[in-house]
C-alpha positions in Angstrom: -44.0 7.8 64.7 -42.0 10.5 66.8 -43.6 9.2 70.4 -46.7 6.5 71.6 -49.4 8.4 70.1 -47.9 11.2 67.9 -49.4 11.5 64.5 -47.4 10.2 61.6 -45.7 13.1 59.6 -47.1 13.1 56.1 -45.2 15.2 53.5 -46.3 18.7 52.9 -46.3 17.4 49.1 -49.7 15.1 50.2 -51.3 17.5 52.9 -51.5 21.0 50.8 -52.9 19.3 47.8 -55.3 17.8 49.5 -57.0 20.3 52.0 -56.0 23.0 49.0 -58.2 20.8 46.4 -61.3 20.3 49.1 -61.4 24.2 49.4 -61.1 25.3 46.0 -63.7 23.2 44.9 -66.1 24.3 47.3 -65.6 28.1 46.9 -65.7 28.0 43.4 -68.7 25.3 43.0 -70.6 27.7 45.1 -70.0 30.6 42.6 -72.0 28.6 40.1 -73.9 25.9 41.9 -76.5 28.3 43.2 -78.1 29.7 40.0 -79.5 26.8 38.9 -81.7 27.0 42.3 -82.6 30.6 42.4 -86.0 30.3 41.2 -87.6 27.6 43.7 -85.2 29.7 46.9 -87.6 33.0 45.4 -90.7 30.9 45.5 -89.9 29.4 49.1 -89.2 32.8 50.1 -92.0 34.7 48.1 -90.3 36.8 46.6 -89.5 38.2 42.9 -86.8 36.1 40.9 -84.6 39.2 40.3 -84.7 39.3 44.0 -83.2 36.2 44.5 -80.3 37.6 42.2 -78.4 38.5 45.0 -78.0 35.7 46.5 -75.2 35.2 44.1 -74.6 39.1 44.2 -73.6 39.1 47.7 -71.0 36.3 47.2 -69.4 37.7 44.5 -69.0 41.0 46.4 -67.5 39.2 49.7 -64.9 37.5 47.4 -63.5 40.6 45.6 -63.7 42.6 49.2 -61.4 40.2 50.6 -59.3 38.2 47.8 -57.2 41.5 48.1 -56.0 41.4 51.8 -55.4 37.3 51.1 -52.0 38.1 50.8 -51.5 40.0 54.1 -53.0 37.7 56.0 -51.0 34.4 55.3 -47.8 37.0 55.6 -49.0 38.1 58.9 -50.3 35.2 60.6 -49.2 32.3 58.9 -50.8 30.3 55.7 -51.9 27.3 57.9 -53.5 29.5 60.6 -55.4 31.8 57.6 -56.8 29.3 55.6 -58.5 27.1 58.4 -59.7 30.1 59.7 -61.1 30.8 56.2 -62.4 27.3 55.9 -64.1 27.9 59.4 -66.0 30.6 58.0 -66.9 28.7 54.9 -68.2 25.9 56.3 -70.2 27.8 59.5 -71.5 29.8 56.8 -72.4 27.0 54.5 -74.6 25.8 57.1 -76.5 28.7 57.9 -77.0 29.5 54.5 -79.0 25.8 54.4 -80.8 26.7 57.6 -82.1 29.9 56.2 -85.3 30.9 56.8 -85.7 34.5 55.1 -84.2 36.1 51.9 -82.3 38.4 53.7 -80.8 35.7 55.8 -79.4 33.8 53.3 -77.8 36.6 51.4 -76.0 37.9 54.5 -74.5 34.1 55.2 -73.8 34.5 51.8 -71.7 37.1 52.6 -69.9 35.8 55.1 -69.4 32.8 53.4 -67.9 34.8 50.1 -65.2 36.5 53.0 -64.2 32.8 53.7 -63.7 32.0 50.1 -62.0 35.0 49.2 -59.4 33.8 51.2 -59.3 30.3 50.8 -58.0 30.2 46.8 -55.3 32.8 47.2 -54.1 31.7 50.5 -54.1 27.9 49.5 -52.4 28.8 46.2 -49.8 30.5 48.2 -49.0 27.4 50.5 -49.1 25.4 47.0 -46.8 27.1 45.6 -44.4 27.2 49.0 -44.5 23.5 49.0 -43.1 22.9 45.5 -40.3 24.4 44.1 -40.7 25.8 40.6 -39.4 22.8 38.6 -42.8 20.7 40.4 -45.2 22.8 40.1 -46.6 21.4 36.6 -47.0 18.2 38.0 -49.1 19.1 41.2 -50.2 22.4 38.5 -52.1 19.3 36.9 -54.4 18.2 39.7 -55.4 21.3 40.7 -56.2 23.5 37.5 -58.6 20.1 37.2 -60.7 21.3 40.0 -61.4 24.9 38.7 -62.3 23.6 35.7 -64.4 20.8 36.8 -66.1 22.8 39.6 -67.9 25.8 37.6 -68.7 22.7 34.9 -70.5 20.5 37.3 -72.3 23.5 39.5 -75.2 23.2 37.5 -75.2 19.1 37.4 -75.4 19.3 40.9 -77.1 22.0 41.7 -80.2 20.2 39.4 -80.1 17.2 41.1 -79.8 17.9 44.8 -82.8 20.8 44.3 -84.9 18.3 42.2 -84.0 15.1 44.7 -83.9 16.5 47.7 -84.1 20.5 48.5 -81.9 23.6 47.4 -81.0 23.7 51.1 -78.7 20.7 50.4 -76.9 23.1 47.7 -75.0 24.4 50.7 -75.1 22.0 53.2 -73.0 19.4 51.2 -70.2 21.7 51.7 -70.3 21.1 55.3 -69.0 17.2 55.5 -66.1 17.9 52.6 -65.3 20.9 55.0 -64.9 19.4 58.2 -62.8 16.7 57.2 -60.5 19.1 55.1 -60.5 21.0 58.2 -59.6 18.4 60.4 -57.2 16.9 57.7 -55.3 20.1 57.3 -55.5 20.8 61.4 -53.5 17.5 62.2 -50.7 17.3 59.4 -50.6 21.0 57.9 -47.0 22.4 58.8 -47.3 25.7 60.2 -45.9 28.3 59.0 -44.5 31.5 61.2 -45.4 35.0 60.5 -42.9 36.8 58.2 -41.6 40.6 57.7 -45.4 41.6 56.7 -45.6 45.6 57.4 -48.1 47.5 58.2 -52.0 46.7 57.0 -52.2 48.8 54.0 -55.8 50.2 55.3 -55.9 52.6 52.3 -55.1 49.9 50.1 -58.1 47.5 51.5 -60.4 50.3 51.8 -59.7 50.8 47.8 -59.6 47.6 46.7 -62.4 46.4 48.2 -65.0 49.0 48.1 -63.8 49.6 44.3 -63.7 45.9 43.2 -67.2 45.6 44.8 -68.9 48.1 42.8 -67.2 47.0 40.2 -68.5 43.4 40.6 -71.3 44.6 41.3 -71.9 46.7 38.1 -70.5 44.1 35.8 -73.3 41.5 37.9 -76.2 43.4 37.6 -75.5 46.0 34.4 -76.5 42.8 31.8 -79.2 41.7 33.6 -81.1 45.1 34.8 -79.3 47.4 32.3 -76.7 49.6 31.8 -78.3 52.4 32.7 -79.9 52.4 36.1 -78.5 54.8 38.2 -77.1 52.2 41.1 -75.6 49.8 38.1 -73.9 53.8 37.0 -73.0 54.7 39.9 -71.3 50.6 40.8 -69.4 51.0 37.9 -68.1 54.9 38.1 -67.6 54.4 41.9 -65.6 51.2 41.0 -63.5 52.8 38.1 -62.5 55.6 39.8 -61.6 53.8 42.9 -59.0 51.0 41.5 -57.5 54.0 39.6 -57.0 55.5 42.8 -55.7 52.2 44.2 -53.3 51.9 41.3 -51.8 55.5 42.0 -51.6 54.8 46.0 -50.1 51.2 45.6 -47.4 52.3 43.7 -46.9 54.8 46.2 -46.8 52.8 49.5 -43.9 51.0 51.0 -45.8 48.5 51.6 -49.1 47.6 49.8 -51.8 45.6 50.0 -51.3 44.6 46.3 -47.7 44.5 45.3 -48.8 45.8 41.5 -45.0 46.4 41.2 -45.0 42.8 40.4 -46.7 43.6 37.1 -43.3 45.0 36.2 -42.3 41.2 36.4 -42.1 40.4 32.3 -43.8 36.5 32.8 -46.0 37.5 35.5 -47.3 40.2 33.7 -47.8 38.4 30.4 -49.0 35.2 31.4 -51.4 37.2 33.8 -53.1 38.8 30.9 -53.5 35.8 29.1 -55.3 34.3 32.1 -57.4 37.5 32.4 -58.4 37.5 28.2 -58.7 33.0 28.7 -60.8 33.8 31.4 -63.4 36.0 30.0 -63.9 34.0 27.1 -63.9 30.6 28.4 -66.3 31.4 31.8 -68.4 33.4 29.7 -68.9 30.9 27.4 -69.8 28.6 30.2 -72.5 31.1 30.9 -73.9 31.2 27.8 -74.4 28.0 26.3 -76.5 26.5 29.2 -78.4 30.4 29.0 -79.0 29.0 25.4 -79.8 25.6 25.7 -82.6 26.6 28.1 -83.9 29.8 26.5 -83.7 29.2 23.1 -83.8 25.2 22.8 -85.9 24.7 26.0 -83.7 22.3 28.2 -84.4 21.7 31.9 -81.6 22.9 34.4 -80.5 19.3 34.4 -80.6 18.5 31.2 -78.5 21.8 30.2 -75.8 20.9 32.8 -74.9 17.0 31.6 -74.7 18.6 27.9 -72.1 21.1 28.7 -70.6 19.1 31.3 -68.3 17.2 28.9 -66.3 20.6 28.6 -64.6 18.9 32.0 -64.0 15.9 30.4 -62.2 17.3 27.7 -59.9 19.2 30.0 -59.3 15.9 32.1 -57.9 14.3 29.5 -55.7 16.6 28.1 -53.8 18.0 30.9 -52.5 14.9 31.2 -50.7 15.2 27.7 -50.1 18.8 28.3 -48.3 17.9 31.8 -46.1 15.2 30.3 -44.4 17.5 27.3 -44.8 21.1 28.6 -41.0 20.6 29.8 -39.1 19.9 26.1 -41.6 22.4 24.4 -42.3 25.1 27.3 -45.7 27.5 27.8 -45.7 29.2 24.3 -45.9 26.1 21.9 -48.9 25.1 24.4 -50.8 28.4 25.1 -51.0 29.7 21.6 -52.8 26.3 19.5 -54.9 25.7 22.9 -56.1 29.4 22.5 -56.4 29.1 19.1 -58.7 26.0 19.0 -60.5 27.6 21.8 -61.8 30.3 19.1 -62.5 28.3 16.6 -64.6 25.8 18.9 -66.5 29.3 20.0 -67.2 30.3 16.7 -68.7 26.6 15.9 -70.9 26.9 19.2 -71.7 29.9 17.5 -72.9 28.7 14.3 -74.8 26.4 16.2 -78.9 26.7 16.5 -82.5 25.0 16.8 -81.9 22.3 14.8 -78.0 21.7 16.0 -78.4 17.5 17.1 -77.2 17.6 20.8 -74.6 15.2 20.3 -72.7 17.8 17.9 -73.5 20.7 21.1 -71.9 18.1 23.5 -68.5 17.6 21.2 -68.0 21.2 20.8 -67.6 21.4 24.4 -65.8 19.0 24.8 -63.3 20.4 22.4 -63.6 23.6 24.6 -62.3 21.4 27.4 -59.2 19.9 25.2 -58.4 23.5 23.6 -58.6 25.2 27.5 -57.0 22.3 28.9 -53.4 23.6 26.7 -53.6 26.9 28.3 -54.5 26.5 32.3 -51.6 24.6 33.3 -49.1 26.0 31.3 -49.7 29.9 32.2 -50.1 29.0 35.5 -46.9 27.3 36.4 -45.1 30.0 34.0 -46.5 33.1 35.5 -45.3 32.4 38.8 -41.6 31.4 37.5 -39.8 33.9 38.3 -41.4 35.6 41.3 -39.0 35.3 44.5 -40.4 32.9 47.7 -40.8 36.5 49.8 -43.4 37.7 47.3 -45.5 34.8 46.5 -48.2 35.5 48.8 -49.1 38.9 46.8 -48.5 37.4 43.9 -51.5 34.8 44.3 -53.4 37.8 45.4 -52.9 39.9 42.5 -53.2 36.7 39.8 -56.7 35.8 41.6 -58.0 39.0 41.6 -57.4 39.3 37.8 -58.6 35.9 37.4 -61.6 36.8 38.8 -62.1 40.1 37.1 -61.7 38.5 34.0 -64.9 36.0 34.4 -67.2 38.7 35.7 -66.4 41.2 32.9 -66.5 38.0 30.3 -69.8 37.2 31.7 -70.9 41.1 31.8 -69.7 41.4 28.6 -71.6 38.5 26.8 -74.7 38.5 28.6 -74.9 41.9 27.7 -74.5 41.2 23.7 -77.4 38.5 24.4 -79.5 41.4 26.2 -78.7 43.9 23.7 -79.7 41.5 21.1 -83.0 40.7 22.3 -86.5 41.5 21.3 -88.6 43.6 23.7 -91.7 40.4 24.3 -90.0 37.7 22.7 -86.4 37.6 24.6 -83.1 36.0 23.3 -83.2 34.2 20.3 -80.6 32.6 18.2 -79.0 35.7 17.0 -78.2 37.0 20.2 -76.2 34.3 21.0 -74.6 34.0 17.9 -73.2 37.4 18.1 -72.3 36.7 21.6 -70.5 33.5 21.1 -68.5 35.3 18.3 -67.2 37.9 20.6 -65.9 35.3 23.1 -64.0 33.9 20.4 -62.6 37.0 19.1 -62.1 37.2 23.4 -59.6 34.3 22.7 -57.8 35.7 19.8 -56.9 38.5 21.7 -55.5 36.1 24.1 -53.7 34.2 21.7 -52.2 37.6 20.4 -50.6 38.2 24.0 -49.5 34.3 24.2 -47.5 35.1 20.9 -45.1 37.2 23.4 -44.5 35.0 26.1 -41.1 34.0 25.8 -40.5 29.9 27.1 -36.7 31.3 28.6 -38.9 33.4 31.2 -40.0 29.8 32.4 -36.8 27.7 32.8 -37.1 27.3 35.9 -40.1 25.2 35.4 -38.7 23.2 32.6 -36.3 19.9 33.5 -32.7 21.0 32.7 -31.7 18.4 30.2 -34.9 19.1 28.3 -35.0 23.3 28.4 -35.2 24.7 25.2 -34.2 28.2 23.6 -36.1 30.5 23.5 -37.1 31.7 19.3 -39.8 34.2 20.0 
């Protein structure tokens, strides 16, 4: 104690995990959580189920408007003040969103509550990365990578059972006690953190990157679903193309942009980024698909769906604590490339699988998923950020979020298009579709793999215990 009734000072090593955790796995629960419920919110609100599409739409835009401008922000005004401003937003809009009483209501504190996500991953990874120095990051890299895996995995588990028990209302509303306390948690014992030399708000840079990465979001959301060719899902995706090449030619431009995508020039950044991109795609989609498939073409319930891909989590629980432990002597490559590896040839089973396929053999193959992913997250994680200097972390979150969260919209675009492609006019998806689909999510992965074969473990030394670094042979 520093005086009668001053707060003890807990270690920035206890606080940022913690408040960073409770975030995470609220913003990306609710990316997933919600579509399990979108029929009975269309019914409650009278209205046609592809209406109630954009419910998830909206968020989904919010995020990529403002997951750009994360890393300003935290330069600007501080990480501490950013993200419990962010977490503010979250949980006030959580609650309106459960107090809702029209479809157009809910999707606008959708919005708003996708502009307070978009800030909390990038800004929390920031202050994660501030608090440990390279060599630690595995360790806390561990706990962490657990939640984004284990919150898109349970979002339909939940989702089923607090629409079935109680009301879809509840869907948002539990984020509200998990966000108070992370908010009063991270009030009381998160250090603050003073502005730094941030320049000027890039307005050409935000104006870019967020109209162009929500018309792209929005192409790649509603192309497989509506198809390709309407004229707003055209005009999403040219308007979003054209507009993040422009970005690209102004960043590279500007003294001091929004998105530092100078730091692609950075050899481990770049590399391991690609590889999160490629492991994104194929490993989100395929969380897409298989409970699409176990409903549509083996006619499971919601619930029923989400507890058999669920043990996909498992899987990655228990092998991130193996991959923590020797990533040190052997380094990202010798990890990366069999997780990646497995991860295909796990696909391609799912993919051979059909009507007659006993559950029990549906529920190991994701559970294998889990163990192959659970070799690549932590790894290419702590690597990519190696090497990138203390000043330029914040944009470096930034930049590695907005890819990561490219990659699982076009992997999802991508494969629920095959499926749509695939299906008959009357009947729908059947067991081709998916076949097909699942196949090119594992090819997805190889493609990965290929890039993983560059990484070089040298780039990441600096992660790696001295006594136990190893040369570098690729």
């Amino acid at each position: 104690m520093t005086g009668g009734g001053a707060l003890p000072q807990l270690s920035q090593k206890i606080v940022v995990p913690v408040v960073y955790v409770a975030a995470v796995f609220m913003s990306i629960l609710d990316s997933t959580v919600v579509n399990v419920t979108l029929p009975v919110i269309a019914r409650r609100f009278d209205v046609q189920p592809e209406q109630g599409h954009a419910v998830v739409v909206g968020y989904l835009l919010s995020l990529a408007v403002f997951m750009p401008a994360s890393g300003w922000l935290a330069d600007r005004f501080g990480a501490k003040r950013v993200f419990l401003a962010a977490l503010a937003v979250f949980v006030a809009a959580s609650g309106l969103c459960g107090l809702a009483q029209s479809l157009p209501e809910l999707v606008l504190f959708r919005v708003v509550q996708g502009a307070g996500g978009g800030l909390l991953v990038p800004v929390g990874m920031t202050m994660m990365l501030h608090a440990f120095p390279p060599i630690e990051r595995m360790s806390v890299t561990r706990l962490t990578n657990l939640v984004t895996i284990i919150a898109p995995a349970s979002g339909p588990v939940l989702g089923g059972l607090l629409t079935v028990r109680l009301s879809w209302r509840y869907v948002f509303l539990v984020n509200i006690p998990i966000g108070v306390l992370a908010f009063l948690f991270g009030l009381l014992f998160l250090t603050a953190t003073g502005p730094t030399t941030a320049g000027r708000f890039d307005v050409r840079g935000f104006l870019l990157s967020g109209f162009g990465f929500a018309a792209a979001m929005y192409a790649l959301s509603e192309g497989p679903d509506r198809g390709w060719t309407r004229p707003d899902v055209i005009a999403g995706g040219l308007l979003g193309l054209t507009m993040l090449i422009t970005l690209v030619r102004v960043e590279l431009r500007t003294d001091g942009p929004l998105l530092n995508l100078r730091l692609v020039g950075n050899r481990p950044f770049r590399t391991h980024g690609a590889v999160t991109v490629l492991n994104s795609a194929a490993f989100l989609g395929v969380l897409y698909l298989m409970p699409q498939f176990l409903q549509t073409v083996r006619g499971f319930d919601p619930l029923e769906s989400g507890l058999t891909t669920f043990p996909e989590a498992l899987g990655v629980v228990l092998c991130v604590q193996f991959v923590a432990r020797i990533y040190p002597r052997v380094g990202p490559r010798r990890l990366q490339l069999p997780g990646l590896l497995g991860l295909a040839v796990v696909i391609a089973g799912m993919a051979l699988t059909g009507i007659d396929t006993p559950r029990w053999a549906i529920i190991a193959l994701m559970f294998m998923a889990g163990v192959s992913v659970g070799f690549v997250f932590l790894p290419t994680q702590t690597a990519a950020f190696a090497t990138v200097q203390k000043e330029e972390l914040g944009q470096a979150s930034a930049l590695y979020n907005v890819g990561r969260q490219l990659g699982a919209a076009g992997g999802v675009a991508a494969l629920s298009s095959v499926v749509a492609a695939l299906s008959s006019a009357g009947d729908g998806p059947g067991p081709l579709a998916y076949r097909v689909a699942f196949f090119t999510a594992a090819t997805l992965a190889l493609f990965a793999a290929a890039i993983a074969v560059t990484t070089r473990d040298a780039d990441a030394a600096a992660t790696m215990k001295p006594r136990e670094r190893v040369a570098d042979r690729g």
